[in-house]
SEVONU-732546 format. One record per residue (C-alpha): residue number from 1; z, y, x negated. Coordinates in pm, 1 decimal, always signed. Layout:
residues N
(NUM, (Z, Y, X)),
...
***
This chain:
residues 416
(1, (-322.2, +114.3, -3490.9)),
(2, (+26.5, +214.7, -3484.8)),
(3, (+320.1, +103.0, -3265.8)),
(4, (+528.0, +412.5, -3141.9)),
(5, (+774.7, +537.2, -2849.1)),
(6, (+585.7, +869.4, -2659.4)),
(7, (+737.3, +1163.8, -2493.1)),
(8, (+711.0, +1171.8, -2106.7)),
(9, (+447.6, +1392.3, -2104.7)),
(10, (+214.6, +1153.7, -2342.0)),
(11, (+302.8, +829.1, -2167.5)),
(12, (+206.9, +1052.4, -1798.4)),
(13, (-133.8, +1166.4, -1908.3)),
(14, (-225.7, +865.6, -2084.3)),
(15, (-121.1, +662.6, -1730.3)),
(16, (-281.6, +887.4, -1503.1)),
(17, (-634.2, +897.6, -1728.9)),
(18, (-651.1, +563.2, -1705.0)),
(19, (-863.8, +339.9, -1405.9)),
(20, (-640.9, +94.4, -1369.0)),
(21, (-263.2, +114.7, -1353.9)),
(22, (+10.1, +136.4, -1127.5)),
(23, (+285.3, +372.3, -947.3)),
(24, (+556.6, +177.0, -1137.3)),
(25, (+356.4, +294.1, -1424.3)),
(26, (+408.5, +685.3, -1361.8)),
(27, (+584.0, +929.4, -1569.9)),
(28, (+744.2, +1036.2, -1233.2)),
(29, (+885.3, +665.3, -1221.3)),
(30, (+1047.2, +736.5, -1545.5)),
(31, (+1237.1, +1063.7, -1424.5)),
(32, (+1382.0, +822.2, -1136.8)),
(33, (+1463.1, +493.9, -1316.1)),
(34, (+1632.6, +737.5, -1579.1)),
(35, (+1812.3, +951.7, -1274.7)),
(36, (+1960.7, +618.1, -1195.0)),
(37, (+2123.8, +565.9, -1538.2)),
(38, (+1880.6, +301.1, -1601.8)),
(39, (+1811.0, +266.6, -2005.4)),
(40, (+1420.6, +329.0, -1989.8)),
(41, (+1184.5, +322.5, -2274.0)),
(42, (+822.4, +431.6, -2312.7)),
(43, (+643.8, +311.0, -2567.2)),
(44, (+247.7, +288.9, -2681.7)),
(45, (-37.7, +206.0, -2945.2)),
(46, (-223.2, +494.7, -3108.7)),
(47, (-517.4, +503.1, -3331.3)),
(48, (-655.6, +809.6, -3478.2)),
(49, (-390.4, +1048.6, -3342.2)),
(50, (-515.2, +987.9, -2986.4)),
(51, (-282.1, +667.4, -2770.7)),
(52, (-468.4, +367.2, -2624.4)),
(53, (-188.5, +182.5, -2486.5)),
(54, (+160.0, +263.1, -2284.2)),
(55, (+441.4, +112.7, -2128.0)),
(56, (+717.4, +216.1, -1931.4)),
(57, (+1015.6, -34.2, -1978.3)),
(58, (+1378.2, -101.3, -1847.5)),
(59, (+1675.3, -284.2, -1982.8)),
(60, (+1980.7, -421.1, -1826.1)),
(61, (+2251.8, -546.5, -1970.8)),
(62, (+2272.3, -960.7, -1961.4)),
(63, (+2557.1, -1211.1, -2108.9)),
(64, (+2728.9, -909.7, -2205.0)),
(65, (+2582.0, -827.2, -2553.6)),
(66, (+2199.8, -894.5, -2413.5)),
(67, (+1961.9, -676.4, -2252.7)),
(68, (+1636.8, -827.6, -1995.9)),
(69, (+1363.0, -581.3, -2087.9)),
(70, (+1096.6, -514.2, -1844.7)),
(71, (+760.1, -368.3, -1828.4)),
(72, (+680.3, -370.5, -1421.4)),
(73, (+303.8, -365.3, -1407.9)),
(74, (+228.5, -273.2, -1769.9)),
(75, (+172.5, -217.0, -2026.1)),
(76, (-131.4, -1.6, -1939.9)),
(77, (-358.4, -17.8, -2181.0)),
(78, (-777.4, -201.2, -2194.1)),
(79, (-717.9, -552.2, -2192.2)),
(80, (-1051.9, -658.1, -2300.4)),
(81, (-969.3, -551.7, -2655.2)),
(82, (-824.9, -855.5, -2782.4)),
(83, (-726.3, -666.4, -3118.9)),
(84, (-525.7, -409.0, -2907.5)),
(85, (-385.1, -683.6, -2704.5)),
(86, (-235.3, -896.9, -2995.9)),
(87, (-140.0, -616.9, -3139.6)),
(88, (+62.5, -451.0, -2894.6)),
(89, (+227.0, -727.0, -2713.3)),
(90, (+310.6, -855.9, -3101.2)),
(91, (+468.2, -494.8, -3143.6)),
(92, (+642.3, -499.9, -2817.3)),
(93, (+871.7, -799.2, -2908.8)),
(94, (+952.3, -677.7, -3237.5)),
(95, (+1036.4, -376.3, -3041.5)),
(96, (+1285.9, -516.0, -2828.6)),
(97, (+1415.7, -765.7, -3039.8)),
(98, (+1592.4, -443.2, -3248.0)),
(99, (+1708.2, -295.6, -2912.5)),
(100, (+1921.1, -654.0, -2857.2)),
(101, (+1674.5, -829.9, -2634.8)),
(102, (+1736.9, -1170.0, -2519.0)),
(103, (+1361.6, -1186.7, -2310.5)),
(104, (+1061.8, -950.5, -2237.6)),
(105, (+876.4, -989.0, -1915.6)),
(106, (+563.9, -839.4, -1862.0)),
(107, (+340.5, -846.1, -1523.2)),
(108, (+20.8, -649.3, -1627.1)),
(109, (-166.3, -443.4, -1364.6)),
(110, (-493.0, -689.4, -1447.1)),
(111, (-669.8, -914.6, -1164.7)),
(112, (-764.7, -1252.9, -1236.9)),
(113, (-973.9, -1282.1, -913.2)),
(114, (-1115.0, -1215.3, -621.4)),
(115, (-1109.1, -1346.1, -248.3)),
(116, (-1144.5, -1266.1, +89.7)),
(117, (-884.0, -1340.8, +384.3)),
(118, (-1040.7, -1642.3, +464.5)),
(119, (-937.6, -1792.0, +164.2)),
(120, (-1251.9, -1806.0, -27.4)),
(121, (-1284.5, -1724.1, -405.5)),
(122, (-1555.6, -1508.2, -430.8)),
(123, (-1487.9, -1386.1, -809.5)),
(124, (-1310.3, -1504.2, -1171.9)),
(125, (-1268.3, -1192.4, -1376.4)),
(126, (-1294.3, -1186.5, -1803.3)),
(127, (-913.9, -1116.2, -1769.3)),
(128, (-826.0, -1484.2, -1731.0)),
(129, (-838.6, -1548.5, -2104.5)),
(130, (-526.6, -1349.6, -2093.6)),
(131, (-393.5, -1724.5, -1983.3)),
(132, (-431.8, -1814.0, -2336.5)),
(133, (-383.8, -1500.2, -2539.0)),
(134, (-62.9, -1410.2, -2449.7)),
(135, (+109.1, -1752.5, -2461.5)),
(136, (-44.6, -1786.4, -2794.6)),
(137, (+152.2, -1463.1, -2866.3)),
(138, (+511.7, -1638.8, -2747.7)),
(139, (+456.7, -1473.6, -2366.8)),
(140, (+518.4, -1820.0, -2139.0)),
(141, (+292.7, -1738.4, -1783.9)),
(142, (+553.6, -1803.8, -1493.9)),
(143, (+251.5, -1987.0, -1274.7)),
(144, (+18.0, -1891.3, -988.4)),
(145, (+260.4, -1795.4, -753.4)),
(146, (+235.7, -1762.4, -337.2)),
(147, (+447.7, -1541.1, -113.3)),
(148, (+704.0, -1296.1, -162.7)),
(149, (+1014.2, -1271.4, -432.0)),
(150, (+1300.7, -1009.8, -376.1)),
(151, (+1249.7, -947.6, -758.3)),
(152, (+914.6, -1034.0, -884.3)),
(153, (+564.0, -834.7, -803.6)),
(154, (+331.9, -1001.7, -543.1)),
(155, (+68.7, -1183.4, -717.5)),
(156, (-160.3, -1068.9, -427.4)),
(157, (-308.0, -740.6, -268.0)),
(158, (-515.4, -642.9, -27.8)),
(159, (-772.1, -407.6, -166.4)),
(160, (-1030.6, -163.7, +19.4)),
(161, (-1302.8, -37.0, -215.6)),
(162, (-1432.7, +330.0, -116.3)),
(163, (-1673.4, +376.4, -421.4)),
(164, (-1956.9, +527.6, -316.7)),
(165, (-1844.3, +555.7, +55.3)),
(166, (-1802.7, +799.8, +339.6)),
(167, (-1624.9, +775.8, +625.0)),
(168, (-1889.6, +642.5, +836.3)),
(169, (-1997.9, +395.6, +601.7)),
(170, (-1588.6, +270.7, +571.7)),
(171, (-1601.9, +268.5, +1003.7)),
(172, (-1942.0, +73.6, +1002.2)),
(173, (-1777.4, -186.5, +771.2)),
(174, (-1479.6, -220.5, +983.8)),
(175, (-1484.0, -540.4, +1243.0)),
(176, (-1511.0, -459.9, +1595.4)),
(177, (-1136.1, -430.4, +1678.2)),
(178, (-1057.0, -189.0, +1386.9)),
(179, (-1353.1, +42.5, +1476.4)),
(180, (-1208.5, +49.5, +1852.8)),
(181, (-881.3, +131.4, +1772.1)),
(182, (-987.2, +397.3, +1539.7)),
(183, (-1217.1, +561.5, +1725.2)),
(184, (-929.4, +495.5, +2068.8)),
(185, (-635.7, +712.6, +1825.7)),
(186, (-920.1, +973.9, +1774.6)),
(187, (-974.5, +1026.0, +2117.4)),
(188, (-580.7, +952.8, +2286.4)),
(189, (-487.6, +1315.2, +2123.6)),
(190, (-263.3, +1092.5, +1815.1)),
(191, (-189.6, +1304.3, +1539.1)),
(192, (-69.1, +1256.0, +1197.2)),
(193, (+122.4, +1488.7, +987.9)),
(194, (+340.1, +1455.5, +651.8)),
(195, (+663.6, +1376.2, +650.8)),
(196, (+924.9, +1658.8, +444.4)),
(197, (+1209.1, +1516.7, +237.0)),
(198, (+1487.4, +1555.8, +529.5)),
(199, (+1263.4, +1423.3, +759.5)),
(200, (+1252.2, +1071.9, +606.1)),
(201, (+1510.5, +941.6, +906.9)),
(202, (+1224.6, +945.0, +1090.0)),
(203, (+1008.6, +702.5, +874.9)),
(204, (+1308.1, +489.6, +832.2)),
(205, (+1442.0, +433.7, +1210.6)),
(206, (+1088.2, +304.4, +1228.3)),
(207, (+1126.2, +14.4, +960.1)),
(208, (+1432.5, -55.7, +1090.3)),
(209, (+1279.3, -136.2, +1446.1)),
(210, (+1010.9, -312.5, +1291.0)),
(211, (+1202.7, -528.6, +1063.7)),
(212, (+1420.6, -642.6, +1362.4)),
(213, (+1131.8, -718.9, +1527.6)),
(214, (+988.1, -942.3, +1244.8)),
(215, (+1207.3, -1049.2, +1055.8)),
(216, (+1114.2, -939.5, +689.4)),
(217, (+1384.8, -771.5, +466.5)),
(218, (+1307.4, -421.8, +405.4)),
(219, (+1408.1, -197.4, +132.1)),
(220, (+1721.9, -9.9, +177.7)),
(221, (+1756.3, +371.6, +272.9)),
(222, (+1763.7, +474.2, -96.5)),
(223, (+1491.9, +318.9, -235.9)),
(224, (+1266.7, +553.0, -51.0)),
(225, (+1479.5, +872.4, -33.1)),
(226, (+1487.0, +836.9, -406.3)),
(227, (+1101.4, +825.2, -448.8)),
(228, (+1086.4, +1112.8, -206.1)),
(229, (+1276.7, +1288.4, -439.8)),
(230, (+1166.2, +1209.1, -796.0)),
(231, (+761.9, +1154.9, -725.9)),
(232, (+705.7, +1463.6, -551.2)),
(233, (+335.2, +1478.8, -413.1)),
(234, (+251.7, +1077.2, -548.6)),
(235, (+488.2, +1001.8, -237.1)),
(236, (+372.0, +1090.6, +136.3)),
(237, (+506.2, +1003.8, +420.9)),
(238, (+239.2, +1010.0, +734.7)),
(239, (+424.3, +1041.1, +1109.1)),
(240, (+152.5, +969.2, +1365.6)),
(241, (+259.2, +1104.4, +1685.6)),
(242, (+156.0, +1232.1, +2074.1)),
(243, (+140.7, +1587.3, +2095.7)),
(244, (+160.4, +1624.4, +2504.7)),
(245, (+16.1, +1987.0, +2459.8)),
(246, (-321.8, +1881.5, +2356.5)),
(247, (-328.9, +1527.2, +2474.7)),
(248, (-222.2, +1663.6, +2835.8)),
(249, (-453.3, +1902.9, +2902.3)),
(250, (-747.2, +1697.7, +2681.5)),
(251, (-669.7, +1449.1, +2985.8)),
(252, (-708.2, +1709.7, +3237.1)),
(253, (-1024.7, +1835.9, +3120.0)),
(254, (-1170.3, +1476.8, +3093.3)),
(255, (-1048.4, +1421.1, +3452.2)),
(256, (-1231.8, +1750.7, +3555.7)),
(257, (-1543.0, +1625.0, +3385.2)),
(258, (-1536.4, +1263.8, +3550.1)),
(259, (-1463.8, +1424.2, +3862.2)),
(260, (-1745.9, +1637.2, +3904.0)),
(261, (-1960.8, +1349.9, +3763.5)),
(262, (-1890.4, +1112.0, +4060.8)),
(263, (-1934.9, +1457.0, +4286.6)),
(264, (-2298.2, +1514.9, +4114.6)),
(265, (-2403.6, +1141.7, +4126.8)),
(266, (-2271.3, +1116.3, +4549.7)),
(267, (-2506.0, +1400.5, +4601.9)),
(268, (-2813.7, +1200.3, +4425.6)),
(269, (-2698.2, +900.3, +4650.2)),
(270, (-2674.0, +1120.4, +4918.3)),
(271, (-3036.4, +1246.0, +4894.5)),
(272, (-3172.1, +860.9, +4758.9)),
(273, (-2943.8, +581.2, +4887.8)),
(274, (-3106.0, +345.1, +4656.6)),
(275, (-3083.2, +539.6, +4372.0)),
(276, (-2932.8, +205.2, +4147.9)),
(277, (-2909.4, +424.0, +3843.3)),
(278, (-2675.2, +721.7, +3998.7)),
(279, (-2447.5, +430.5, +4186.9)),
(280, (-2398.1, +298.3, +3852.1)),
(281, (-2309.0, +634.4, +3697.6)),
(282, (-2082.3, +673.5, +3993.2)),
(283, (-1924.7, +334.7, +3942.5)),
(284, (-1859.7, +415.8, +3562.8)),
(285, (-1712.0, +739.5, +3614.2)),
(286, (-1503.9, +596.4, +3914.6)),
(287, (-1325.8, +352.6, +3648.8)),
(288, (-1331.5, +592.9, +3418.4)),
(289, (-1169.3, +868.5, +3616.3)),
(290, (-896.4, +555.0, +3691.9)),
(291, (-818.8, +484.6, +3340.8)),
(292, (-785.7, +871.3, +3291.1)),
(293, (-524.6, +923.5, +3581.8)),
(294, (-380.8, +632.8, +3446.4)),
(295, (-291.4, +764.0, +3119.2)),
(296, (-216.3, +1171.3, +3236.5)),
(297, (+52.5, +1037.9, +3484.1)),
(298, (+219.0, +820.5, +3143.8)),
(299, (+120.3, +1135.3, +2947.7)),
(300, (+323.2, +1345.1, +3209.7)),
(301, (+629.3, +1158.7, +3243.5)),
(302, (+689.2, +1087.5, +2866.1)),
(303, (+612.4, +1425.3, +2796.8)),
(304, (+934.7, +1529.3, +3061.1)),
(305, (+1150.6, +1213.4, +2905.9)),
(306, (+1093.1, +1341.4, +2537.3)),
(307, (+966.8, +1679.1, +2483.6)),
(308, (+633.1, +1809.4, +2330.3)),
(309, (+590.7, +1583.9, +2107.1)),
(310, (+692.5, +1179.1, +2069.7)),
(311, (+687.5, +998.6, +1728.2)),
(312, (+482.9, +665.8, +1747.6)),
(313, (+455.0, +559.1, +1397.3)),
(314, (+561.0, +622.0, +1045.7)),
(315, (+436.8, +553.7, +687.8)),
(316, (+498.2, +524.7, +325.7)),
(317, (+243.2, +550.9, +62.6)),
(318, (+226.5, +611.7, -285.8)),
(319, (-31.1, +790.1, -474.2)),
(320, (-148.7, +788.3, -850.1)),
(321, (-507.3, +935.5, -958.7)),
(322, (-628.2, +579.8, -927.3)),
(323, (-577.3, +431.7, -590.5)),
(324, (-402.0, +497.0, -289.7)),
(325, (-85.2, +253.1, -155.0)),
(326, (+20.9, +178.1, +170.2)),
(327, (+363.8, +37.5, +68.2)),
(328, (+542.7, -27.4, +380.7)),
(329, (+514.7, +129.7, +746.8)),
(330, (+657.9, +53.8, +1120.3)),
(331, (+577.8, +155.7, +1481.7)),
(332, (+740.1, +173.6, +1782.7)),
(333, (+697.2, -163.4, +1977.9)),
(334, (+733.2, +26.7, +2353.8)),
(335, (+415.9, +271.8, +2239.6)),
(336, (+214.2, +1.7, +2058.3)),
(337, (-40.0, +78.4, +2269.9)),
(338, (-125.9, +432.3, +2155.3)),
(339, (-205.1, +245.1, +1780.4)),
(340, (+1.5, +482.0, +1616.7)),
(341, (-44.9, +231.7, +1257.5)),
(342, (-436.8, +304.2, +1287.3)),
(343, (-414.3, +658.5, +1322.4)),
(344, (-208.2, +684.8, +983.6)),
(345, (-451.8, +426.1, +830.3)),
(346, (-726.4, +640.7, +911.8)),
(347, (-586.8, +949.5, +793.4)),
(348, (-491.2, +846.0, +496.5)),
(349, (-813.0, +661.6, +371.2)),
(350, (-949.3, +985.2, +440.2)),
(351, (-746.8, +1125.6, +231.2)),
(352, (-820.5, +884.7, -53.0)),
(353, (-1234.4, +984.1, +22.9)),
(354, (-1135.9, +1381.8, -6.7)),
(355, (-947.4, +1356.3, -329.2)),
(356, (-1211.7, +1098.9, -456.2)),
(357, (-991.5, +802.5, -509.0)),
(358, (-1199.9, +481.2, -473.8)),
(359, (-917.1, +212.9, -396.0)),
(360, (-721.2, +230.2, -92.5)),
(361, (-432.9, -57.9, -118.5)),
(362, (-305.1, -208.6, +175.1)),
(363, (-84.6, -327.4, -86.2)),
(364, (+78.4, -736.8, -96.5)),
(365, (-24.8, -1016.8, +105.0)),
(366, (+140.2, -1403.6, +29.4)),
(367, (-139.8, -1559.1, -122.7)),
(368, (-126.0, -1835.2, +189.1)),
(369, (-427.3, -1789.4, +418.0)),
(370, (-343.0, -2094.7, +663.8)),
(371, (-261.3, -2024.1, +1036.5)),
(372, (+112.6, -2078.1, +959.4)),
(373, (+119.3, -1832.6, +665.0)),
(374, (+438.1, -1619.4, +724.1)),
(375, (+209.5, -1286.9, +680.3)),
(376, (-79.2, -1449.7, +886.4)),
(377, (-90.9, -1155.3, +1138.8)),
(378, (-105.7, -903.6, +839.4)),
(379, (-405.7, -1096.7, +671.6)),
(380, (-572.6, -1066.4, +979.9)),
(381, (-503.0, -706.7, +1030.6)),
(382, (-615.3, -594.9, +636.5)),
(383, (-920.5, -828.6, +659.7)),
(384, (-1054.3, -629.0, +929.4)),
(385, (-1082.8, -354.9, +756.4)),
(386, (-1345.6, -542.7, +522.1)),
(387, (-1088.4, -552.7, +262.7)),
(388, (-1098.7, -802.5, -57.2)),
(389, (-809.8, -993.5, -181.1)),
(390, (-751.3, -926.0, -581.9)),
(391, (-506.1, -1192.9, -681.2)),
(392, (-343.8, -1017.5, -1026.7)),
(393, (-269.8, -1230.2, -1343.2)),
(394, (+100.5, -1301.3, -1286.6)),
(395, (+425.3, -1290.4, -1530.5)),
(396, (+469.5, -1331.8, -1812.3)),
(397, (+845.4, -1379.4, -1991.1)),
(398, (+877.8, -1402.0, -2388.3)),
(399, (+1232.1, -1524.5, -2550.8)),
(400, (+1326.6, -1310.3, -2751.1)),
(401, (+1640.2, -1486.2, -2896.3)),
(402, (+1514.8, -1847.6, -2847.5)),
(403, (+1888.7, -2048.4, -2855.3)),
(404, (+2084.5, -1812.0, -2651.7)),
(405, (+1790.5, -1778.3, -2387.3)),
(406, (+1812.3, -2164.7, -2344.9)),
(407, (+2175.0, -2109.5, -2265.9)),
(408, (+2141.6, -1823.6, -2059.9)),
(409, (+1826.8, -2056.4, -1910.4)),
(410, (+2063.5, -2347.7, -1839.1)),
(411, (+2286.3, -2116.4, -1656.3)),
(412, (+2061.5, -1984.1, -1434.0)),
(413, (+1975.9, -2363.1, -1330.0)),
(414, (+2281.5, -2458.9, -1282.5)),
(415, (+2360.8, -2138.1, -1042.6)),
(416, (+2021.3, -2180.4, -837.5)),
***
């Protein structure tokens, strides 16, 4: 095995061939972290000519004469292959230690185990003895961490498996309330279409309402216009929206249909007063026809107050050949009830099924599954898409220059 730095395009095939890693982890993210000015380094194992291990990592500058190195869910690589593993992550600090290190964190893409929302741990994977290879390799584990950091990756996601699915096996699995909004978006004329590059206002006045609304810090404008930019087609950007054109006369036709339903099943009453079937199908279609007329004169008037078409909801995901991430999204609060979010759900686990990628990521949770849990209403809202919980290994930080990272340790105390 050798230790060696790889070009961009190495370090992106290897990542992308590989059936587990992460967006972080994307040749793509290179071109932006290095767009930034950010010193960036990938580096990897080979054996035989061919590589079996990659990293993408970043360094910024600390107590002056210092750098913090950073691998943000790497390095990729098989880490049931204890040789590899001992002898990368051996490598890797000799590696850094030349470039001026003072500490190395790592956080690998690896689950440790597996839940559901309830709070039940349904699975322990082989990659926990990573708890005692790498700290026997000088990498200390930072501890089984709950909720969210502004820095540091959430220890937990929520992950949908679609191996082996279709679409109607992914609805049948969904609880009752998921399936009915799904199928009520499919029928209330929402659409969803893709977002372009100077369109991205729209996404973002969204998150903006919905961070008001629940208090959670979002990112800031250029943390997604960048990825726009530099990840090309591993970013979209779903809008789910009304289009009054269709959903207008869709209503009208449905109110046609109802109409001469309750005509048809009068006449049968007419002709057999005790008919109980046909005064039930007229009672149905009566309250049918009501929830129709309902909806065509609020289809109507928004249509006149905004045009031919009114934005609902808006999405951002990002894509690798592995799995599918819903990494943030918002909605308007005064057209909740059109279910803009499921729409955009929907269309983009189907587009995870088309382009046969079998894990659709609803991305991080807190880890706390009680009632008061700050995300509560989110755990709720991923479980019932019969989602698992994977709860990932965690970080791991290595001194590098042992006396001056107690120092630079102490510091940090005191400031906290």
């Amino acid at each position: 095995m050798k230790f060696t730095t790889l070009t961009r395009e190495q370090f992106g095939e290897f990542c992308d061939s590989q059936s587990y890693s992460h967006f972080t982890q994307m040749a793509v993210n290179y071109d932006l972290k290095t767009s930034e000015g950010t010193e960036t380094h990938l580096v990897g194992v080979t054996e035989g000519g061919r590589i079996i291990a990659a990293s993408l990592l970043t360094a910024v500058p600390v107590l002056k004469t210092f750098k913090y190195f950073y691998s943000n869910r790497g390095p990729v690589m098989d880490y049931s292959n204890k040789e590899l593993t001992t002898f990368f992550f051996t490598e890797l600090k000799r590696y850094v230690k030349q470039h001026r290190a003072l500490m190395l964190r790592v956080d690998p893409y690896v689950p440790y185990q597996r839940w559901n929302h309830d709070g039940e741990k349904l699975e322990t994977y082989p990659s926990a003895s990573l708890l005692e290879t790498l700290p026997e390799l000088g990498y200390d584990h930072q501890g089984f961490t709950t909720g969210f950091h502004p820095v540091h990756q959430i220890r937990w996601h929520s992950i949908l498996d679609l191996t082996g699915k279709d679409d109607k096996q992914v609805l049948k699995d969904m609880d009752s309330l998921r399936k009915r909004n799904i199928k009520k978006v499919l029928k209330n004329g929402v659409k969803v279409r893709f977002l372009e590059k100077d369109e991205i206002q729209l996404f973002r006045n969204f998150m903006k309402d919905t961070s008001g609304k629940k208090e959670f810090l979002d990112r800031d404008d250029k943390f997604y216009t960048d990825r726009m930019k530099y990840f090309g087609d591993r970013v979209l950007v779903p809008l789910a929206y009304i289009d009054f054109k269709t959903y207008i006369p869709e209503l009208e036709a449905e109110q046609d249909r109802l109409t001469k339903d309750i005509a048809k099943a009068a006449e049968e009453i007419d002709k057999k007063p005790d008919n109980k079937k046909a005064v039930n199908k007229k009672e149905a279609a009566e309250q049918q026809l009501a929830s129709v007329e309902e909806k065509l004169l609020e289809a109507k008037t928004l249509h006149a107050q905004h045009g031919d078409t009114l934005p609902i909801a808006a999405s951002f995901f990002l894509i690798n050949p592995y799995e599918v991430v819903y990494l943030a999204g918002g909605s308007s609060n005064e057209f909740r009830h059109f279910a803009g979010s499921y729409a955009i759900q929907w269309k983009m686990i189907n587009y995870a099924l088309d382009h046969h990628i079998d894990r659709y990521n609803f991305y991080g949770i807190s880890g706390d599954f009680s009632d008061q849990a700050e995300d509560a209403g989110v755990i709720k809202f991923k479980k019932g898409f019969n989602a698992d919980v994977i709860e990932y290994i965690g970080d791991f930080v290595a001194p590098i220059n042992k006396p001056v990272y107690k120092v630079y340790s102490a510091l940090k105390r005191i400031r906290g």
